[in-house]
C-alpha positions as CSV (number, residue, x, y, z in Angstrom):
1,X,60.8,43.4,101.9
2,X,62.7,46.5,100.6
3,X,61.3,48.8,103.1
4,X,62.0,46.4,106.5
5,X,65.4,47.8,106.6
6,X,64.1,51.0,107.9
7,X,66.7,54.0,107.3
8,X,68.6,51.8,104.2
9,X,65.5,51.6,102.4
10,X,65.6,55.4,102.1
11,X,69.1,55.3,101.2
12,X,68.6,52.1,98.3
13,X,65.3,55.0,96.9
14,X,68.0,58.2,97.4
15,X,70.1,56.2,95.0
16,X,68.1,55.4,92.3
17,X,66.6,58.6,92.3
18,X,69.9,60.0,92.5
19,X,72.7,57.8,91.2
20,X,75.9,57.5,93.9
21,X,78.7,59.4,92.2
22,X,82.4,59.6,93.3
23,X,82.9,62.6,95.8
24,X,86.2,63.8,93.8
25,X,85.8,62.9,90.0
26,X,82.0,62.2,90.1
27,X,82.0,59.1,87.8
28,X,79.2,57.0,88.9
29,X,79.5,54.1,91.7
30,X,78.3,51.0,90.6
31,X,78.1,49.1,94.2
32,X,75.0,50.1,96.9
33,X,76.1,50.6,100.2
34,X,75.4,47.7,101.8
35,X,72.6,46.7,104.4
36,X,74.6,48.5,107.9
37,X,76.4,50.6,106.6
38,X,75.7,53.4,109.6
39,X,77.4,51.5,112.0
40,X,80.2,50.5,109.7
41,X,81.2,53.8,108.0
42,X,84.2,52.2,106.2
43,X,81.4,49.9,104.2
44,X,80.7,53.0,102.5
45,X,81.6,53.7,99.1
46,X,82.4,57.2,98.7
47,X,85.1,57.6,96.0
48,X,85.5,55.1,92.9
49,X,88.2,52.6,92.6
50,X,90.4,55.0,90.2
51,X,90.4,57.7,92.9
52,X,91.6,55.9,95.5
53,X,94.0,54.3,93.9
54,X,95.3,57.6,93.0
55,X,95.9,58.8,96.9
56,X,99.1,58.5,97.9
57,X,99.7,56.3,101.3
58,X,102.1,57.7,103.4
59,X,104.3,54.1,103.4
60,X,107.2,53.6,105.2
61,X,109.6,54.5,104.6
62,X,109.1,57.6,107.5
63,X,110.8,58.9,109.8
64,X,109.6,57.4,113.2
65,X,109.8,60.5,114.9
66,X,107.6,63.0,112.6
67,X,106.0,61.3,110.0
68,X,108.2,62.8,107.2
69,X,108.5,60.4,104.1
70,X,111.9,59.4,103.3
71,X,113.6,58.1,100.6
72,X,115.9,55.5,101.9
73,X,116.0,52.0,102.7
74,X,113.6,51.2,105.8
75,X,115.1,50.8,109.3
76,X,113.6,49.9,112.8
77,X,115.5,52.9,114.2
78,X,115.0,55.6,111.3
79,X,114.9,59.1,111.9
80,X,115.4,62.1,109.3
81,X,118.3,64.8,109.7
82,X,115.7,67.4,111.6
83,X,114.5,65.2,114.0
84,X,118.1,64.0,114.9
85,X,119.5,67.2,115.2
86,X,116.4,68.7,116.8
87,X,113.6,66.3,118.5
88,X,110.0,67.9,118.2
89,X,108.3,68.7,121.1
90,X,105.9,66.1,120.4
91,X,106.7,62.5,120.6
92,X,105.7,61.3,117.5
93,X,103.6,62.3,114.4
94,X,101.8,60.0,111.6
95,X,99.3,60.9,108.5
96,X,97.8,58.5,105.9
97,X,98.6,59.9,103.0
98,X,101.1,62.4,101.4
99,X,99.3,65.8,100.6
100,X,99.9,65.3,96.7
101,X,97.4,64.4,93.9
102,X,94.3,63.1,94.5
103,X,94.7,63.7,98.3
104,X,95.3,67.4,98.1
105,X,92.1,67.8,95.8
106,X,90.3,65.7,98.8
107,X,91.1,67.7,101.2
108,X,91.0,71.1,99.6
109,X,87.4,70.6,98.9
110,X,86.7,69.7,102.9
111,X,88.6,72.9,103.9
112,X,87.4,75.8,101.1
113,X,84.3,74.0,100.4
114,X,83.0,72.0,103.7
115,X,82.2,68.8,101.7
116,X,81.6,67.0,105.0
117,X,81.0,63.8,103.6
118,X,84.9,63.5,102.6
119,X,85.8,65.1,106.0
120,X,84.0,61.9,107.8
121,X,85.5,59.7,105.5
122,X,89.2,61.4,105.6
123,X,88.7,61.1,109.5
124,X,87.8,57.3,109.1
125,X,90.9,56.7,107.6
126,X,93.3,58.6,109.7
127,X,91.5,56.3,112.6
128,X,92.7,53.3,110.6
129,X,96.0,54.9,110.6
130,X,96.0,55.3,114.1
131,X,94.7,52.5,115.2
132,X,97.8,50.5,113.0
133,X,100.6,52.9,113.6
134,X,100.2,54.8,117.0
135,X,100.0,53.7,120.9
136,X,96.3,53.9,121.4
137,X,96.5,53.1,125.5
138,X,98.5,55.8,125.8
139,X,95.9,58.2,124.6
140,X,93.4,59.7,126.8
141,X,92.1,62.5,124.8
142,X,91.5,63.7,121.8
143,X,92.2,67.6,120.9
144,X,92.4,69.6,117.6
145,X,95.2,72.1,116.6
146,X,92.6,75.5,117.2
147,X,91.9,78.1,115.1
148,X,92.0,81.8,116.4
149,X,88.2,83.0,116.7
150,X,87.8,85.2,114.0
151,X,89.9,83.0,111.6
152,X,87.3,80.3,112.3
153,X,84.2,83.4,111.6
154,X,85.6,84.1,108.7
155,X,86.1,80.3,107.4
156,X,82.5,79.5,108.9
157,X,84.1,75.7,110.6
158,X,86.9,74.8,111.9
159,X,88.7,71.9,110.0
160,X,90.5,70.4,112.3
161,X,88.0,70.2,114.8
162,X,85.3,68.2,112.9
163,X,88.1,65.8,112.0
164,X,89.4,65.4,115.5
165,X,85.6,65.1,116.7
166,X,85.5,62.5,114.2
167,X,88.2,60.6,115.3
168,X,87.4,60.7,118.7
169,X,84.2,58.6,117.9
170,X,86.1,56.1,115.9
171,X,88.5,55.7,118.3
172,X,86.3,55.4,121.5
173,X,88.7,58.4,123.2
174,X,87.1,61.7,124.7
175,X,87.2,64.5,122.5
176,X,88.6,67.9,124.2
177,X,88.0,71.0,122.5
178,X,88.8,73.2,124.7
179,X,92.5,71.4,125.5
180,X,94.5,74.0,123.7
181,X,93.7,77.6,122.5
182,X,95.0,80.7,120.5
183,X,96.5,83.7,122.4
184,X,97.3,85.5,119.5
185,X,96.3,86.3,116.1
186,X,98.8,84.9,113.4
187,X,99.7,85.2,109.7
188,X,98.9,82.1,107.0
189,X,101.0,79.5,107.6
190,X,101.0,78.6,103.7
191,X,102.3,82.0,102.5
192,X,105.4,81.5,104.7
193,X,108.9,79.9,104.5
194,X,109.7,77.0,107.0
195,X,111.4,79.4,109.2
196,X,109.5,82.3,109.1
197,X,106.2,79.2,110.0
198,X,108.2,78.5,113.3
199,X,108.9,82.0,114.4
200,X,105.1,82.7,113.4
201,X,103.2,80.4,115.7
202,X,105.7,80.2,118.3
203,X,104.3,80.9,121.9
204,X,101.2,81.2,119.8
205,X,98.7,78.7,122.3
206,X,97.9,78.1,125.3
207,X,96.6,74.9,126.8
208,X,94.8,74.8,129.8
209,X,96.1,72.1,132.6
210,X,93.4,70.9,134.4
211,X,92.5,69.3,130.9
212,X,96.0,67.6,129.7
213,X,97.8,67.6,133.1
214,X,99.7,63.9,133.0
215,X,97.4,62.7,130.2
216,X,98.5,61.7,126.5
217,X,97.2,63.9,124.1
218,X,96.7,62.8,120.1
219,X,96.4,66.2,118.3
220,X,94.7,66.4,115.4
221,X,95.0,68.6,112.1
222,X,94.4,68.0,108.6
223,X,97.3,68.9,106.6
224,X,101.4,68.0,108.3
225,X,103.5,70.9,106.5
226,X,106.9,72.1,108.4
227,X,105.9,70.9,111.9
228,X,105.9,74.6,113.1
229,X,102.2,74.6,114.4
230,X,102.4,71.3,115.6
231,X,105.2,72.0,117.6
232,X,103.5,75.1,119.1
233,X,100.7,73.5,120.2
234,X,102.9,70.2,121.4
235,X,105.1,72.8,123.4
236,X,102.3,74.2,124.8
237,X,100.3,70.8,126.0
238,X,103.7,69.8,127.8
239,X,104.1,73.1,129.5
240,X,100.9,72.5,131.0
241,X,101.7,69.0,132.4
242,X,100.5,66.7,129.3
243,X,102.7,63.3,129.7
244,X,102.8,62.7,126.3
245,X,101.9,64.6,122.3
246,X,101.4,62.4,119.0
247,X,100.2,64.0,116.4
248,X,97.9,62.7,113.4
249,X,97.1,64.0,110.2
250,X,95.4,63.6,107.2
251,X,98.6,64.5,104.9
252,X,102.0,64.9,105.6
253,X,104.2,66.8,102.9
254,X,108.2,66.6,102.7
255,X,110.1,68.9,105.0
256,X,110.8,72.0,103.0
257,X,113.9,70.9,100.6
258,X,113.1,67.7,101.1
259,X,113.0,65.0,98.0
């Protein structure tokens, strides 16, 4: 009987040979993932009930326009200072949770040690995400913010690009790689200032127009700092004729001197 379920059975013999633990603070997981669980990656238990209790959601209230968290009472037509005084290039940006905690943990480990497992299950939930806070039929392709050549060499993957691959398969849209690219080699993003970011990747990418040309793009990175790359790349996919930019992240941090 145990064996009729084919590829589970393996799974239900990996785990009692090898115990399920937490992918963050390794405490054991009581609870077998559950006959189906392939087609139904959000059946899978990954991280204990302490852990993900501990990541913080990116709740309202936001900013409607980028995504930033904001600490005042919740209105239909929010916006923070930035976007009011200057609207992003793209039209809107969202992330599930705020890169703090237990998140930033999470998604350090992806990025410096390519724990895949948590980078499907990160890109899981920024699908939920998108799939309850952004336009969906106005998305026709999915693209993630590139990473120069030898940047990606020297890392050995390319973050965003196995999340927005990800993504693309949860959320039925074609996944473009080759939408946007670098033209230039540029510094770290995260040993800069917020204005010394924007002057850093600005005119940084290309994108190439016979790929985004009146199409809606949903760009994809993993962490939402200052905006500055994601406005490069937005400013680019417009120049090349894209109808419309949203971006989704993982994590979204507070605008530099933000609460």
């Amino acid at each position: 009987m145990l064996f009729c379920h084919g590829m589970f059975a393996h799974q239900v013999l990996a785990n009692l040979l090898y115990p399920p633990a937490c992918l963050l603070c390794h405490a054991s997981l009581s609870s077998v993932e559950p006959v189906g669980a392939a087609q139904h990656p959000r059946q899978a238990q990954l991280l204990c009930e302490e852990c993900l209790l501990a990541l913080p959601r990116a709740e309202p209230p936001l900013c409607l326009r980028c995504g930033v968290p904001l600490d005042a009472p919740y209105d239909a037509a929010i916006r923070c200072a930035r976007c009011r005084l200057s609207p992003p290039a793209f039209d809107a940006a969202r992330a599930t949770w705020r890169y703090a905690g237990a998140t930033q943990e999470a998604i350090r480990r992806f990025k410096f040690h390519h724990r895949w497992r948590l980078g499907r299950w990160l890109a899981e939930e920024m699908a939920a995400t998108a799939r309850q806070t952004l336009p969906l039929e106005a998305i026709d392709l999915v693209a993630p913010v590139p990473l120069h050549w030898l940047k990606r060499t020297l890392k050995g993957f390319a973050p965003a690009e196995d999340l927005a691959c990800a993504v693309a398969q949860r959320l039925r849209k074609p996944y473009v790689r080759g939408a946007l690219r670098p033209v230039r080699w540029t510094a770290s993003q995260s040993r800069l200032q917020a204005r010394q970011r924007f002057r850093n990747v600005r005119g940084a990418f290309a994108a190439r127009p016979r790929l985004v040309n009146g199409r809606g793009v949903l760009l994809i990175d993993d962490v939402l700092t200052s905006g500055a790359t994601a406005q490069a790349c937005a400013q680019a996919l417009k120049s090349a004729g894209a109808r419309s930019v949203v971006v989704l992240a993982a994590a979204r941090t507070p605008h530099p001197g933000d609460p």
